[in-house]
KOLPA-868426 format. One record per residue (C-alpha): residue number from 1; x, y, z. Coordinates in steps of 0.1 Angstrom, whole numbers. Layout:
! residues N
@n=NUM&px=X&py=Y&pz=Z $
...
//
This chain:
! residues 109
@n=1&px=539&py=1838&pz=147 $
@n=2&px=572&py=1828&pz=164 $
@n=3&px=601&py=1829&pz=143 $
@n=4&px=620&py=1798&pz=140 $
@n=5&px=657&py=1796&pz=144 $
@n=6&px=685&py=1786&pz=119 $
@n=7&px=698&py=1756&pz=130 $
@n=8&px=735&py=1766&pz=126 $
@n=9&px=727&py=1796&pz=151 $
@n=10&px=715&py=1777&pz=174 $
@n=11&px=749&py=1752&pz=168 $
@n=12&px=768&py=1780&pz=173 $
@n=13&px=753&py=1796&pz=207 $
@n=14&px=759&py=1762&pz=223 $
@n=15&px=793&py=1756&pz=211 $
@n=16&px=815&py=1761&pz=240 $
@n=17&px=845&py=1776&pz=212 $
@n=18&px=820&py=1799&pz=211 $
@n=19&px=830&py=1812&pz=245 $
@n=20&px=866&py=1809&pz=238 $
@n=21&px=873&py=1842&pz=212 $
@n=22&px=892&py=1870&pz=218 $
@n=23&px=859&py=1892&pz=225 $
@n=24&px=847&py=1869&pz=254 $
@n=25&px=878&py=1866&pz=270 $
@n=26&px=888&py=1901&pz=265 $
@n=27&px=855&py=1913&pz=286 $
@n=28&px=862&py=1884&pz=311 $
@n=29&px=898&py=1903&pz=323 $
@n=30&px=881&py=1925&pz=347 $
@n=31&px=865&py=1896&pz=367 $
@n=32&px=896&py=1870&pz=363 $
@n=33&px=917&py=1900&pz=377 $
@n=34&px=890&py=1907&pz=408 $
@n=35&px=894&py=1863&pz=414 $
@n=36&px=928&py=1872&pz=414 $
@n=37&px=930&py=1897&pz=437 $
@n=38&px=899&py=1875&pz=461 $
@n=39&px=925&py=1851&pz=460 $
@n=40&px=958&py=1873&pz=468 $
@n=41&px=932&py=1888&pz=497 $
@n=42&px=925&py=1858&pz=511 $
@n=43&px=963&py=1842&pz=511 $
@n=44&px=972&py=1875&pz=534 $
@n=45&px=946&py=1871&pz=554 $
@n=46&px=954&py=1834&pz=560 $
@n=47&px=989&py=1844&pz=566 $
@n=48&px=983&py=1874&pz=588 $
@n=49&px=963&py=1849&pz=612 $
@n=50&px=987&py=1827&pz=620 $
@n=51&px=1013&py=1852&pz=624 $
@n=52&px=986&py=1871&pz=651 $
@n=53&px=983&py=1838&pz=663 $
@n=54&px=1019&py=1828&pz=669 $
@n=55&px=1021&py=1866&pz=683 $
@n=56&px=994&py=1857&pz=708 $
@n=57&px=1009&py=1826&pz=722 $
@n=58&px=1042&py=1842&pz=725 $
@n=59&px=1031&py=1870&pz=748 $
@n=60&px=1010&py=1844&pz=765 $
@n=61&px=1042&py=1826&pz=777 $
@n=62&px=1059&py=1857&pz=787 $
@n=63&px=1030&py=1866&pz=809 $
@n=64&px=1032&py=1833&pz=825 $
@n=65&px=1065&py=1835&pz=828 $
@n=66&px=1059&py=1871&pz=843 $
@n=67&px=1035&py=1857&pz=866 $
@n=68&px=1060&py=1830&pz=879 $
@n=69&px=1085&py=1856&pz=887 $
@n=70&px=1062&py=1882&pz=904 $
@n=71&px=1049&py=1857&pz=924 $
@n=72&px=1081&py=1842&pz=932 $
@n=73&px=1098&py=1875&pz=943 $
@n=74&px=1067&py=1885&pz=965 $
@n=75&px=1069&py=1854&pz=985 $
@n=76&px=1105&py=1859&pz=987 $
@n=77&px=1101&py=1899&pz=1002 $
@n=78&px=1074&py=1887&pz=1024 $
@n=79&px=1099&py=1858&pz=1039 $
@n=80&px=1128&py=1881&pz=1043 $
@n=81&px=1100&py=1910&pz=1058 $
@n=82&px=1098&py=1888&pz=1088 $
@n=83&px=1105&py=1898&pz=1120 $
@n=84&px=1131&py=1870&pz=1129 $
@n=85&px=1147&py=1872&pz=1095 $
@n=86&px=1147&py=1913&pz=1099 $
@n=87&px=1168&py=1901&pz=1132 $
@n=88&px=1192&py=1878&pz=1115 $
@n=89&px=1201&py=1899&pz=1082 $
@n=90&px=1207&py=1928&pz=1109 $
@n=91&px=1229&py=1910&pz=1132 $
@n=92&px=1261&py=1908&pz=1115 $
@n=93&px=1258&py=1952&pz=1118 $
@n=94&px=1254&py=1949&pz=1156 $
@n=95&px=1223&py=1957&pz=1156 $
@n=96&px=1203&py=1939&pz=1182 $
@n=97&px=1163&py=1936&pz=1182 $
@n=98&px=1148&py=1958&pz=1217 $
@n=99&px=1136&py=1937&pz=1245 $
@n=100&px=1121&py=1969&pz=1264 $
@n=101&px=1095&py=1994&pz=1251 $
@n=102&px=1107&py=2022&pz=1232 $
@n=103&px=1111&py=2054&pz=1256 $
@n=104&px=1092&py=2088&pz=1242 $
@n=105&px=1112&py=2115&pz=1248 $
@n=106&px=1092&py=2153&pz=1254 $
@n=107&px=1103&py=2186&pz=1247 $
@n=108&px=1109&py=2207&pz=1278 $
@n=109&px=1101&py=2238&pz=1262 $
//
């Protein structure tokens, strides 16, 4: 035979004050403090991003910036490598380029 319930018990379980006493919120602490700390967590995490990001995108530009120099001084060595610019930047020394084959000169031992 099912028991039947007092009214005023059943008032009370569905009364949302009900959920408001010390007891309730006193066993809810551990959860409200592991929101708080899922919240703190994922502020960090937001934060950390964007400074990875910003991080990211500044080495970025250096590299490019790298690239533009490297690329820049190479085509400058291999200009100046030349053989007609080797001529002209040795000139001014008295140095003169040779218009007859080099002689190999042999021991006489």
């Amino acid at each position: 035979m099912p028991e039947t319930e007092n009214p005023k018990e059943r008032d009370s379980r569905l009364n949302w004050k009900s959920w408001l006493n010390y007891q309730s919120i006193v066993r809810q602490v551990p959860f409200f403090l592991f929101l708080a700390f899922l919240a703190v967590l994922y502020i960090y995490n937001g934060h950390h991003a964007d400074k990875t990001i910003r991080n990211i995108n500044r080495e970025a530009k250096q590299v490019k910036e790298l690239q533009y120099e490297y690329k820049t001084v190479k085509s400058e060595v291999m200009f100046r490598s030349k053989q007609s610019e080797l001529v002209n930047a040795v000139e001014p020394m008295g140095l003169k380029e040779l218009t007859v084959s080099p002689v190999i000169l042999k021991d006489s031992l």
